[in-house]
N, C-alpha and C positions, 0 to 999 in steps of 0.2 A: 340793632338789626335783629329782625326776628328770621329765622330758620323752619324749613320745613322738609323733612323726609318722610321716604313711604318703608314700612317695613314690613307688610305685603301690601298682596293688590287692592284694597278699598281700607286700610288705615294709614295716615296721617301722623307724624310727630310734627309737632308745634313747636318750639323750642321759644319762647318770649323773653327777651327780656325787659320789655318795661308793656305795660296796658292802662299809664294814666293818660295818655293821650287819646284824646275822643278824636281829633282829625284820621288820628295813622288806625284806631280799630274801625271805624266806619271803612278806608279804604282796606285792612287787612278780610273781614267782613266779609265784603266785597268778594275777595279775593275767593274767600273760603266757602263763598253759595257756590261760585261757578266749578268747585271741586264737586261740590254738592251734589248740586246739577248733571255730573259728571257719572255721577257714581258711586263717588266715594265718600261715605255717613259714617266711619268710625273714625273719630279722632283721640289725639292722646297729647294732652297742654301739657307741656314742661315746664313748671313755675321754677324752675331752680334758680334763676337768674332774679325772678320780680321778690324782692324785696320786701316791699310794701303794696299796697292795693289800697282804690280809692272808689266812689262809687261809680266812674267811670271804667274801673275794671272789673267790679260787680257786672256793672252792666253788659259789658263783652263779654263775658262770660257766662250769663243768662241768657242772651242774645243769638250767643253762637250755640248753648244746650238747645235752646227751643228748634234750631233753624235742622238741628239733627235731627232733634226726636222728631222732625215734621219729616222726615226723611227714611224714619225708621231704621236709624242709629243711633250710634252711642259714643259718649262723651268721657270720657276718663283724664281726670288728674292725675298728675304726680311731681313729685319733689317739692311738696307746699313746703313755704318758711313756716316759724311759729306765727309768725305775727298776721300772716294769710289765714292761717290754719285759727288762728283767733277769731280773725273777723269774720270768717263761715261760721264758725261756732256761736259767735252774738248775736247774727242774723238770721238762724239759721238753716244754712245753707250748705250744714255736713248730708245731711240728709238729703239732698238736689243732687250732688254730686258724688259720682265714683272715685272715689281714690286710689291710686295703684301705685307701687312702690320702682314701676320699672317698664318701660313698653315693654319689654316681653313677657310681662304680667299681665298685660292687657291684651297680649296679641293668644297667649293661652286661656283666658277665661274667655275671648271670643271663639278659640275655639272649641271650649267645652259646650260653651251655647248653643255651639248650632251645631254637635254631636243630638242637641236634644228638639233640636227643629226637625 
């Protein structure tokens, strides 16, 4: 079961724990335009739980960067395993993504950004 909290008003904690299923991110996806839609463009995926990755969580994961940046947000990792943190690096895909060590790492470098908006 994947989890979601807000930790303020327009970011998102993701919490996953598995993204090899293409049925359940098409409908999570889903779930996560109509936040979108909503308002709310910053998200923050907690991999701590996935394990391993496959090119169906590449995919969700591109998937869901692109649908933010079209939104004019932003997307932040955190608690990649190695073996995650591998496969960005082969692909890569360290450079696509932010990595943060903690939402409220993410939730202070959004607000230093827009100190400078």
């Amino acid at each position: 079961m994947n989890d979601h909290y807000c930790v303020s008003p327009n970011l998102q904690v993701l919490s996953l724990t598995s993204i090899l299923d293409e049925w359940e991110n098409r409908n999570l996806l889903r779930d996560l335009q109509q936040r979108i839609n909503n308002g709310i463009n910053q998200f923050v995926i907690d991999l701590a739980e996935v394990k391993i990755i496959n090119s169906v969580g590449i995919n969700f994961l591109l998937s869901l960067l692109s649908r933010v940046q079209k939104a004019k947000g932003q997307l932040f990792l955190m608690n990649v395993s190695d073996y995650v943190q591998r496969l960005l690096d082969v692909t890569k895909l360290t450079s696509v993504f932010e990595m943060m060590t903690s939402a409220d790492d993410a939730v202070l470098e959004l607000e230093e950004e827009a100190m400078f908006v």
